[in-house]
C-alpha positions in Angstrom: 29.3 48.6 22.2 31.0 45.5 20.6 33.9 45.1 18.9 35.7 47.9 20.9 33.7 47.9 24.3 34.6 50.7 26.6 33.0 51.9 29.0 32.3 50.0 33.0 29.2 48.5 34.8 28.9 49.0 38.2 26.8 46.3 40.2 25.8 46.4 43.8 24.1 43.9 46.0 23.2 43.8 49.6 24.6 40.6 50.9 22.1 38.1 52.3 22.9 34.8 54.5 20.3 32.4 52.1 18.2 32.6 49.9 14.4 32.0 50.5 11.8 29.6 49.0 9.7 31.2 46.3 6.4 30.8 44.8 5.7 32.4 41.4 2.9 30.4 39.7 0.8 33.5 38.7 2.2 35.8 35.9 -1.0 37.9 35.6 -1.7 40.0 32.4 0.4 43.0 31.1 -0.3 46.4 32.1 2.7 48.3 30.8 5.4 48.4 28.5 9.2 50.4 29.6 12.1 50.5 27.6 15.1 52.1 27.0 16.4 53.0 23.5 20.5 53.6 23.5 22.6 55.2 20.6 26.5 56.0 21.0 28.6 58.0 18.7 25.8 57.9 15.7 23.2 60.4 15.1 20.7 60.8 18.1 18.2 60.4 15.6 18.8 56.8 15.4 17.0 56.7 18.9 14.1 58.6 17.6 13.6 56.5 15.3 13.9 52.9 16.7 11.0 54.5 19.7 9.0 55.1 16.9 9.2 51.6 14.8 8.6 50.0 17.8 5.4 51.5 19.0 3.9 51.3 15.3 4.0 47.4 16.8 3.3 47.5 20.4 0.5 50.5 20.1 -1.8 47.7 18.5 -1.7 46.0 21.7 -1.8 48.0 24.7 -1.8 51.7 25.3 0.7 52.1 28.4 4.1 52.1 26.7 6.7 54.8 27.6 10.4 53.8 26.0 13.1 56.4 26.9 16.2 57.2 25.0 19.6 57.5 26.0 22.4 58.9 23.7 25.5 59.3 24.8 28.8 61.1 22.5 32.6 62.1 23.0 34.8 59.8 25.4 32.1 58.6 27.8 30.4 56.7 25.1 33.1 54.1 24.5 35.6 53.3 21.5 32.6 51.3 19.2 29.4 53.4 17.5 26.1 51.2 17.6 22.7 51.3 19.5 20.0 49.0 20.9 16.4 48.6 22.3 15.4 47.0 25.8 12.0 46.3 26.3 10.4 45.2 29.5 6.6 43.8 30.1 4.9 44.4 33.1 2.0 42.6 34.5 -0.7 43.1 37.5 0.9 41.0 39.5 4.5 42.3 39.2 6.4 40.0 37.2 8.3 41.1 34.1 9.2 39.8 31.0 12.2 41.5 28.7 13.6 41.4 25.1 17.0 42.8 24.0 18.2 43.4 20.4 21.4 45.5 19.7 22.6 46.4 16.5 25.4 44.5 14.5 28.7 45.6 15.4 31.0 47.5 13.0 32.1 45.3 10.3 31.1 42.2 11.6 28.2 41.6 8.8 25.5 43.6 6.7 24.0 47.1 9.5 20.9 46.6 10.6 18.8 50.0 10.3 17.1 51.3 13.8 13.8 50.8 11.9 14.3 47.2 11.5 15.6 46.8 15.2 12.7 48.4 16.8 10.5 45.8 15.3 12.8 42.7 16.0 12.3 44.0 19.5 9.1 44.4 19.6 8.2 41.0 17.9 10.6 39.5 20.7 8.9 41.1 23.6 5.9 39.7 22.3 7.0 36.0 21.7 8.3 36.2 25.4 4.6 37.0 26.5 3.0 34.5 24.1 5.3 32.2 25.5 3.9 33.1 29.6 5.1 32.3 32.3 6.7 34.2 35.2 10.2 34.5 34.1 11.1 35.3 30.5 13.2 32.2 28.2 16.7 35.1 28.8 16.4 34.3 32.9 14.7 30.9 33.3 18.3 29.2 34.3 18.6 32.1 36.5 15.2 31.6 38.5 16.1 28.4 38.6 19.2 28.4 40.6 18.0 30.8 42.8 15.6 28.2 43.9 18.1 25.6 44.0 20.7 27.8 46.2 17.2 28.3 48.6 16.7 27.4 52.0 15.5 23.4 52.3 11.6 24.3 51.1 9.2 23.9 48.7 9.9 26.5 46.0 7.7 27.1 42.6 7.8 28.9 39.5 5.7 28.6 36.3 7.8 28.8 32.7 6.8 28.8 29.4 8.5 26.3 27.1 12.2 25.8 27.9 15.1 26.9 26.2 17.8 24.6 25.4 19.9 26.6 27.3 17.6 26.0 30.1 17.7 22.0 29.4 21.3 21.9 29.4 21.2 24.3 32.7 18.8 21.5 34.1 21.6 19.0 34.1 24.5 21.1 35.3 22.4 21.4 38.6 21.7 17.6 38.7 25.3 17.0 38.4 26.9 19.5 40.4 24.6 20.2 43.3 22.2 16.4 42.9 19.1 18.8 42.5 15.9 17.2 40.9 13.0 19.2 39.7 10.0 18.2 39.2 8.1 19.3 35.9 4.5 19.5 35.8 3.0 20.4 32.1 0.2 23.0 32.2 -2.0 23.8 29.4 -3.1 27.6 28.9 -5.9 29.0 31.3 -9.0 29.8 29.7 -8.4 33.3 30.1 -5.5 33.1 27.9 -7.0 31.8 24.8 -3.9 32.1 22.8 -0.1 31.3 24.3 2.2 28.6 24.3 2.4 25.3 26.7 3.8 26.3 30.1 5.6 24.1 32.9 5.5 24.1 36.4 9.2 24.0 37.8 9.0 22.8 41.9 12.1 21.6 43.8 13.5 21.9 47.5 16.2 23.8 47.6 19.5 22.7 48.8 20.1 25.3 51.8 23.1 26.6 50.8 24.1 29.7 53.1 27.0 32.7 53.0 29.9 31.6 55.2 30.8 35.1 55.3 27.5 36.3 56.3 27.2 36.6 60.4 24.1 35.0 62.1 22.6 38.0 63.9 
């Protein structure tokens, strides 16, 4: 946790030659709610107790929710106490859509209490799904240049409203790769009701391909 950090990720990938065209213009309706609630060097209560603020706002919804907790003490647990929430939304057609909060770090501002956290998370994990779309407002950029970096075909994706990070992401790939997408508004499906204006994101992708990657 932040200010002292500690502590290592470890990421793995297979490597691939290129990337292929995608088509995610169907998002589907939640089924289930994971999460994961962390705590390090405070009380493991603090867990306990963000699990429990956020269902008092997610139970209203839907019924399938199952958030784990993880504390973790001593030397493992890195040089900074704190603690967080991760949500992820599942829906029938298996696209996800996550929210993060952590808590403030130590003496950097007024502590925010695990009660209060659980419900900013919760609130945010909801805003991503009122928003829609296939690809929550944290990864849009990140959908996005995966479908740039594609092979040279059609690929699609439907967003909800961009982020400015997004915007300014947009033109970074105009200028450094001359990548052009075209953006198609779409109004909410009937079935929705309630939710926030969407856009269609197509583009052909520019074929890049891993030089270090063998043909077999």
């Amino acid at each position: 946790m932040a200010p002292g950090g500690g502590g290592e990720v470890h990421f793995s990938c297979p490597v691939r030659r290129s990337m292929k065209p995608i088509q995610l213009t169907e998002p589907g309706k939640i089924k289930r709610i994971r999460g994961t609630a962390f705590s390090v060097r405070v009380s493991p209560q603090m867990a306990n107790r963000i699990v429990d603020s956020a269902r008092s706002v997610l139970n209203k919804f839907i019924p399938d929710i199952y958030i784990y907790t993880d504390h973790m003490k001593g030397a493992n647990s890195g040089k900074s106490p704190g603690f967080g929430l991760t949500l992820v939304a599942e829906t029938v057609n298996g696209t996800f859509l996550g929210a993060e909060v952590v808590s403030t770090p130590q003496g950097q501002g007024n502590p925010m209490p695990p009660e209060d956290l659980g419900k900013s998370c919760a609130k945010r994990l909801l805003e991503e799904i009122y928003r829609g779309g296939c690809v929550d407002s944290t990864n849009q950029s990140l959908s996005l240049l995966y479908m740039t970096l594609g092979q040279q075909d059609v690929s699609k994706v439907l967003l909800g409203p961009l982020s400015p990070y997004t915007i300014e992401f947009l033109r970074h790939i105009r200028d450094f790769i001359q990548i052009m997408f075209k953006m198609e508004p779409q109004k909410p499906g009937e079935d929705e009701r309630k939710g926030g204006d969407k856009v269609l994101m197509t583009c052909v992708g520019a074929g890049y391909s891993n030089i270090s990657k063998s043909l077999k």
